[in-house]
C-alpha positions, 0 to 999 in steps of 0.5 A: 727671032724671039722664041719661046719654050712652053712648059710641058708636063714632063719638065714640069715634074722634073722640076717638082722632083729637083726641087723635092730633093733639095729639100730633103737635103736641106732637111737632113743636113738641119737634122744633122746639126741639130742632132750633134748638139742634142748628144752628150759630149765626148769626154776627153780620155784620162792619161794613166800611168804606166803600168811596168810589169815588177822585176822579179828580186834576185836573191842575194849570192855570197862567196865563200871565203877564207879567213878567221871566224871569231866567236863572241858573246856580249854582255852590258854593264857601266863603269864601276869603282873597285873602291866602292861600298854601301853606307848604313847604320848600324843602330836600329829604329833611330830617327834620322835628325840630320843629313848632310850630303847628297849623291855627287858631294866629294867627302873625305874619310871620317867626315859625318855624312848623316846623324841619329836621334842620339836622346840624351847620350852626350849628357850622360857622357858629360856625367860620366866623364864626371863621375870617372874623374871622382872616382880617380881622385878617391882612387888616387887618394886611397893609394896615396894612404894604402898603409893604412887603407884596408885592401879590400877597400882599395880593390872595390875602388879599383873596380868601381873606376873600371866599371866607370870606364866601360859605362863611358866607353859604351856611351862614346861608341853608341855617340860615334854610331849616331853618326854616319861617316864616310870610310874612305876619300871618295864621292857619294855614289847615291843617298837615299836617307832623309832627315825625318827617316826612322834607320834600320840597322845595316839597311843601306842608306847610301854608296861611296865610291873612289872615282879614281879607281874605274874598271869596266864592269860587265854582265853576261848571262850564265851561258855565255859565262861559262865560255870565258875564262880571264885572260880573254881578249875583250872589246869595251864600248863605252857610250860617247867614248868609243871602243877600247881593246882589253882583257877579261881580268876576273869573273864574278864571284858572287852570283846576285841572283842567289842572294848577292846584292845587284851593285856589289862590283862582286856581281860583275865580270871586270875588263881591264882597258885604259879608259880614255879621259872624260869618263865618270862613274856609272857611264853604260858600256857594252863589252864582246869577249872573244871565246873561241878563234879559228884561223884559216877556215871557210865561213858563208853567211848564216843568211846562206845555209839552210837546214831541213831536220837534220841536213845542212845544205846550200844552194851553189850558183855555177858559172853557167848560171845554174843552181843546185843543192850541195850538203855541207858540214858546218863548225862554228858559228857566229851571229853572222857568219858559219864555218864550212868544214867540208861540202864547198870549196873558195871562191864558190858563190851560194844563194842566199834566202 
């Protein structure tokens, strides 16, 4: 039997009422989407570093040792001849005509390094030797007839001929000082001299020195001089050369500051060490000489004491990892290292600063 149901009003606005709701589902799940593509796009986070909280440095702890503390002062020079001297002229406002050497030749003793405008001196020689040689002759001549020559004549002979001999004399000597040679066997340390150049008298033109004659050759200042005394252990270092062992043989015996000339080897302390092979004239050099040493005592670093007026303490670290000031009494001192003569005892570990 076909049986049909009538719509009633009550069915009719449950109906409405569904079909109202799943439009405002509709239009709020569009709603949504459309308002997830209007908003700006999260940004993606940044990976940063790290951050590590800084360890606290330590301060450095230091034993207290024992042993020997040697106290130096050091001092730099260069490897200098003990055969070694200036060159000059001794005439004065002469033009130099010619030179013929230059720092580093070899020469040998007497051979002409430089020579002076001499003029016309070796003409005048020429015609003195002449008039010398006259003079001889009528000297000779006289003597020969001294029976019947008077005295008087033959004495003022005499004496015209020794007269010749000096004006001859002092023209060879002013020849020879024209000329500048070499005193010794040796090599030109430096020349300064040019042809051209106008000399004056005893100003140095130039240095010789004997190469094989070297001695370490050192300059302390006066307050470190006035600790050494010869006889003193030393260490020479020469550049590119190493470290050599030596002794303090002579100290200074001219002071360049008060006048003395800043080369003369008179200027420097010497040291004798052996001087390894390779070595020249004038290669820089640095030397320490030991001034005072004591055995046997306890030093710390100098990094370690500390000071407040006139109180030297330290700062000890115990075993249990505590610190704690301790007064001590210091002796020597090094550039690193300070004796200990009462206050601390080996073994003991101080702070550093």
């Amino acid at each position: 039997m076909l049986f049909t149901e009538w719509p009633t009003a009550g069915s009719r606005r449950n109906r409405r009422r569904r079909l109202a709701a799943r439009a405002l589902i509709a239009a709020v799940c569009l709603f949504s989407l459309a308002g997830c593509s209007l908003l700006p796009q999260e940004e993606e986070l940044e990976n940063l570093p790290e951050i590590r909280t800084p360890k606290i440095s330590q301060k450095p702890e230091y034993p207290v040792k024992r042993g020997t503390l040697e106290v130096k002062v050091t001092g730099s020079g260069k490897l200098m001849s003990e055969r070694e001297e200036n060159l000059f002229f001794t005439e004065d406002n002469r033009r130099i005509v010619a030179v013929y050497v230059k720092a580093g030749d070899e020469v040998k003793k007497g051979q002409v390094l430089a020579e002076l405008d001499n003029g016309d001196t070796e003409r005048q020689i020429r015609r003195k030797e002449i008039e010398l040689e006259k003079a001889g002759l009528d000297l000779k001549e006289s003597m020969r007839n001294s029976a019947e020559a008077d005295s008087v004549t033959l004495r003022k002979l005499q004496l015209d001929y020794a007269l010749l001999e000096e004006e001859l004399a002092d023209l060879r000597e002013r020849l020879r000082r024209s000329k500048l040679t070499a005193p010794y066997d040796g090599t030109i340390v430096s020349f300064s001299a040019e042809k051209g150049d106008v000399a004056k008298a005893y100003e140095k033109v130039g240095r010789i020195a004997d190469m094989n004659d070297l001695v370490a050759a050192v300059k302390f200042n006066a307050g470190d001089l006035a600790d050494i005394a010869p006889g003193m252990a030393a260490t020479v270092s020469i550049n590119t050369a190493g470290d050599g062992s030596g002794t303090v043989r002579r100290l200074p015996v001219s002071d360049s500051a008060s006048g003395g000339e800043d080369d003369s080897l008179d200027s420097y302390l010497l040291i004798d060490v052996p001087l390894p092979e390779g070595v020249s004239h004038g290669t820089p050099l640095s030397a320490s000489v030991i001034v005072e040493s004591r055995e046997n005592v306890l030093s710390i670093p100098v990094s370690a004491l500390r000071t407040q007026n006139s109180r030297s303490y330290v700062l000890v670290s115990h075993p249990d990892g505590t610190k704690g000031e301790m007064d001590v009494e210091i002796g020597v001192q090094t550039a690193t290292d300070v004796e200990i003569i009462k206050g601390l005892e080996e073994g003991q570990k101080v702070v550093g600063k």
